[in-house]
N, C-alpha and C positions, 0 to 999 in steps of 0.2 A: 145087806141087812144081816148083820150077828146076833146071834141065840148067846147068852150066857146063861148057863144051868148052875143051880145049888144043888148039890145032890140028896145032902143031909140038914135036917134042925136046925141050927145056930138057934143059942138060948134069945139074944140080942140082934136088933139092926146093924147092919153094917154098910159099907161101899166099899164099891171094888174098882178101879180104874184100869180103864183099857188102856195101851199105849204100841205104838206104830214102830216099827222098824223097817228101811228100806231092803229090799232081795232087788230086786231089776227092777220095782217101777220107784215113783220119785213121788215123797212125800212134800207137800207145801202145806202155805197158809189161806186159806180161803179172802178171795175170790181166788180160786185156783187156774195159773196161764202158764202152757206151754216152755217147757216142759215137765212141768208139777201133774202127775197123774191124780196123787188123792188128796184130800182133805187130813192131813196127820194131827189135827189138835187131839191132846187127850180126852175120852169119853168117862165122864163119872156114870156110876149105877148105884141106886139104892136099892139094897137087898134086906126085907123085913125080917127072914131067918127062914123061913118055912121050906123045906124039904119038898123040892123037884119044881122049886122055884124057878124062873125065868126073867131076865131081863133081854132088850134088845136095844142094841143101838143100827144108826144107820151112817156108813164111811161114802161121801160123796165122790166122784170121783169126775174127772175133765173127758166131756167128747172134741177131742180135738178133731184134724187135721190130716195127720200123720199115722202114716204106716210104719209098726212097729213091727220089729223085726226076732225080738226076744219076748214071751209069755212075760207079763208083768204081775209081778207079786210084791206082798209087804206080810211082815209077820205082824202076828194081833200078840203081844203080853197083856199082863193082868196080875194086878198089885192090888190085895184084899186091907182093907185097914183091921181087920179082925187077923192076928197074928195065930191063929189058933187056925185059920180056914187055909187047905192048900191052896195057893193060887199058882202053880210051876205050871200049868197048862196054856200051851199055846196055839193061837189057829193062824192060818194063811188066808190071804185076801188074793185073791186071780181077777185080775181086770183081763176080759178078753177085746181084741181089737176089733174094731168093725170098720175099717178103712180100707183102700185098696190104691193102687197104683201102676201106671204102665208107662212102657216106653213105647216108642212109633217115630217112624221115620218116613221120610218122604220122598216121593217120585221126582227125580231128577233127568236131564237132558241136555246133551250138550255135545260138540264137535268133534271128531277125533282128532288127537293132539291138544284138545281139553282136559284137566282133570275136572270129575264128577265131584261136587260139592256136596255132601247128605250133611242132613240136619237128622238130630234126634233127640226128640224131645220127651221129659216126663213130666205127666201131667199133674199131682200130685207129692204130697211129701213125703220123705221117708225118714224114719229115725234115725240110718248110720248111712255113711256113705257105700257105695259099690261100683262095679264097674259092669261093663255092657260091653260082650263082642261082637262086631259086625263082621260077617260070614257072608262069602258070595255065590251062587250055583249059576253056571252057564245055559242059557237060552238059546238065544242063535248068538251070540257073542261068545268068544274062546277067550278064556282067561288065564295069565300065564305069570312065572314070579319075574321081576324085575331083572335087569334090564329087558325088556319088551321085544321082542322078534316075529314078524309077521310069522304065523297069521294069526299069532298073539294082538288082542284087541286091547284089554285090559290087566292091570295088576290085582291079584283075586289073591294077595297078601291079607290075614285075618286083621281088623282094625279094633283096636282095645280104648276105651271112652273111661273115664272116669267121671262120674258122678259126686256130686257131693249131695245131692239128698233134696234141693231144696222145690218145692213146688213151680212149675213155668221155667224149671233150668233145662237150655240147651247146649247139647254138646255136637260138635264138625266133625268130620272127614272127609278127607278128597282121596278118591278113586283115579289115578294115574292110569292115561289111555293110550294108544302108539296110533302115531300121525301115518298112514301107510302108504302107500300111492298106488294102492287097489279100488278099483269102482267096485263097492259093494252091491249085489242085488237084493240082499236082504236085511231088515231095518236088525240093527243089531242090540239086544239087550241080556241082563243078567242081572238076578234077583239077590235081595240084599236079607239077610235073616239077621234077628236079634238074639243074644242070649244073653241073661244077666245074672251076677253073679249072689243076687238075692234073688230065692227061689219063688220069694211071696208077689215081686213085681211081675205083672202079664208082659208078656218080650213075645208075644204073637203074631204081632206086625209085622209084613214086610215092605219094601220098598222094591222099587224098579227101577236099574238104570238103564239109560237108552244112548246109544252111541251113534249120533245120524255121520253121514258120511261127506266128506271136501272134495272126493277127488271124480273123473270125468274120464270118460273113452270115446274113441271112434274107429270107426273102419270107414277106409277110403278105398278108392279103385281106380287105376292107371287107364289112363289111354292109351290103345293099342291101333296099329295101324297094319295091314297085313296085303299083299294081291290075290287076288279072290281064287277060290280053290285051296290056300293057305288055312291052318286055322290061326286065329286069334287067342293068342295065351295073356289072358287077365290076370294081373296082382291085386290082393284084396289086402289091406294091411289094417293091424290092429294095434293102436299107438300106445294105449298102456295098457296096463294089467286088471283084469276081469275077475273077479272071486269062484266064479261057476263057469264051465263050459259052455256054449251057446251055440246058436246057428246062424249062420247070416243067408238069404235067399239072394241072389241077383237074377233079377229081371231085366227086361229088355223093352224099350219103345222104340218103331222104326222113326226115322229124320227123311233121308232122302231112300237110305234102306227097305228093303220089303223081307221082311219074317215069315219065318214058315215052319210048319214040323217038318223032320226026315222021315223019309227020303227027300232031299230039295228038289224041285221042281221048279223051271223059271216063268214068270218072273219073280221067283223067291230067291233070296241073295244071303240068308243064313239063318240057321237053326236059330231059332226064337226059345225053345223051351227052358223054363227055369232052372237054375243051378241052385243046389244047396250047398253050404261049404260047413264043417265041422271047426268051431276053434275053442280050442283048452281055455285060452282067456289067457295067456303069455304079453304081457309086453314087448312089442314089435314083432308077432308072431304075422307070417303071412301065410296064405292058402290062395292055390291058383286054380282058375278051370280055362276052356280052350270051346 
């Protein structure tokens, strides 16, 4: 709603026409669509003459859709048909926005020797295009630049998206992982951050990805045979590679044998008590007890 003031008398009625000029927002013709911000037809006034007189008109303007990215304005002119009355005065029109918009991406899961597929989506429009980078921080997953080298999990290379603006548009990346041939113990993930290159979209969201694991271990134990009084030296082998160090116990059940604590005493035929053995987690690592 604009004021137009007379300041002074005029002996005679007159009119003064208002008239639109675009700054950043965009004038149309009513019914006003996308991308027409205001109503820019010309506004007549009639003015009786009288000193601190007022007229008003009112500039409609579109509730769209769309987040805008630049403060939208139009300048007001004004063309008196009384040649005698200054009309060089101008006003500004500020449409302010009341839209908003984000981006968000989603939890992903997948094999190692997968790459991790993200989706990100904006859920809203936006006035101009921009772009959005995807940023990773490591959890229990280690992330490392390409080519990939144990005990590199994933590529934690910055992912840059371009947008074009449009409401329900999504945009991909795939996260490149290393196929390892380590039995991991623990579930391996690494969080995904948004940052966008227009300051007014919410980029708050994060995602998670998760890297489950292909690959498989064992520890085996030799048969030993020995003449009693002898001891028995056992091999324990461990066939592939473990991410953490561990322990393995080996116990004992007697067959035709009879167990016993030391000192032996018969009819006890050998030390029965638990062995614990230490292993790094090495592929083909072995550890002996007797």
């Amino acid at each position: 709603l604009f004021t137009v003031t007379l300041n002074n008398a005029v002996a005679a009625a007159f009119t003064v026409d208002a008239d639109f000029t675009d700054v950043t927002a965009t004038g149309g013709a009513a019914p006003l669509i996308a991308p027409e911000d205001y109503d820019n037809a010309t506004q007549t006034l009639n003015f009786a003459g009288t000193a601190g007189e007022t007229q008003q008109f009112t500039v409609n303007t579109l509730d769209d859709a769309v987040l805008e990215t630049l403060t939208e304005t139009f300048t007001v002119s004004l063309t008196s048909s009384n040649a005698l009355v200054d009309d060089t005065d101008t006003g500004i029109g500020t449409i302010t926005d009341n839209d908003s918009a984000a981006v968000t991406v989603d939890d992903v899961t997948a094999v190692e020797g997968i790459g991790l597929l993200f989706t990100v989506t904006l859920n809203n429009a936006v006035a101009a295009a921009f772009t959005v980078d995807a940023s990773f921080t490591d959890v229990t997953a280690t992330g490392g630049a390409a080519p990939l080298v144990s005990p590199e999990d994933y590529d934690n290379a910055t992912q840059t998206l371009n947008f074009a603006g449009t409401a329900g548009e999504t945009q991909q990346f795939t996260v490149n992982t290393l196929d390892d041939a380590v039995l991991e113990t623990l579930t391996e993930t690494f969080t995904v951050s948004l940052t966008s290159s227009n300051a007014l979209v919410d980029d708050s969201d994060t995602g998670t990805g998760t890297i489950t694991d292909n690959d498989s271990a064992a520890v085996t134990v030799d048969d030993v045979s020995a003449v009693e009084g002898i001891g028995l030296l056992f091999t324990v082998t461990l066939n592939n590679a473990v991410a953490a160090a561990f322990t393995v116990d080996a116990g004992f059940t007697d067959v035709t044998a009879t167990g016993g604590a030391a000192p032996l005493i018969a009819p006890e035929d050998y030390d029965n008590a638990t062995q614990t053995l230490n292993f790094a987690g090495t592929a083909g690592e072995t550890q002996q007890f007797t």
